[in-house]
C-alpha positions in Angstrom: -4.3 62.4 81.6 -4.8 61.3 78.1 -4.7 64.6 75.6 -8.3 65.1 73.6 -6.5 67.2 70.5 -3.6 66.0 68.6 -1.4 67.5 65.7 -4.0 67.3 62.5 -7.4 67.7 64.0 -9.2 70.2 62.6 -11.3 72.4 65.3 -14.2 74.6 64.9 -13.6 78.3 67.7 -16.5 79.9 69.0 -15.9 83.1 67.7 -15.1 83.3 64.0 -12.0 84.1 62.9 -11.8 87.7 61.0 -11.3 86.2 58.1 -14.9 84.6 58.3 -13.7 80.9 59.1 -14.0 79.3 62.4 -12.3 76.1 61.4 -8.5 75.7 62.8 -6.2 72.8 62.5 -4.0 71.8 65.2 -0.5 72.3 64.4 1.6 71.9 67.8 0.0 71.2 71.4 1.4 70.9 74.9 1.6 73.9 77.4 0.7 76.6 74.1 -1.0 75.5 70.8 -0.3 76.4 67.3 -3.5 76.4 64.9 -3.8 77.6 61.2 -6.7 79.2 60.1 -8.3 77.3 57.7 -9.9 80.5 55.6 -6.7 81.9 55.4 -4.2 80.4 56.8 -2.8 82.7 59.6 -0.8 81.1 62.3 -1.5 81.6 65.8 -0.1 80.6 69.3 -2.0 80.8 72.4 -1.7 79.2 75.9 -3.6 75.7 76.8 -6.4 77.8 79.0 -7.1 80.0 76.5 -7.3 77.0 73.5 -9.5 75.0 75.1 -11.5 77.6 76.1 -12.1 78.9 72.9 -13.2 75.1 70.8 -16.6 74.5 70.6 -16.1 71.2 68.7 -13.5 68.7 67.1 -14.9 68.8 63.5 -12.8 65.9 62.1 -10.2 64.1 64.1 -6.7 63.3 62.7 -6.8 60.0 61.7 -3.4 58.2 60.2 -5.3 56.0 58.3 -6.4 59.3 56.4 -2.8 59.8 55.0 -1.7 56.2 54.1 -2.9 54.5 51.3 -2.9 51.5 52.3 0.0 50.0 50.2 3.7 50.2 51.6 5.9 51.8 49.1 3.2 53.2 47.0 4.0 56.9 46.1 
């Protein structure tokens, strides 16, 4: 079974966050997850069940291509 969140992908919960944000971004998965609120960056671990539950939506997708530039060696 391939896994639909990966480490980077930034997830919108259907209940906001008491901060006001509903944005998280996926810091560990497996059998728990570890987000970080995005409003104010409070770290949370909760069970698989319970994670996939609460997403409504993948809001952007880790992408590698987001964090190269392009050119080997380039700083």
């Amino acid at each position: 079974m391939a896994d639909r969140y990966r480490l980077g992908d930034i997830v919108e919960f259907r209940k906001p966050h008491p901060c006001g944000s509903k944005e998280w971004e996926v810091m560990r998965t497996g059998a728990d997850f570890r987000v970080r609120c995005l409003g104010c960056g409070h770290q949370v671990m909760m069970p698989r069940p319970r994670f996939e539950k609460s997403v409504k939506k993948i809001v952007k997708p880790f992408s590698s291509a987001d964090t190269s530039s392009g050119t080997p060696g380039e700083i």
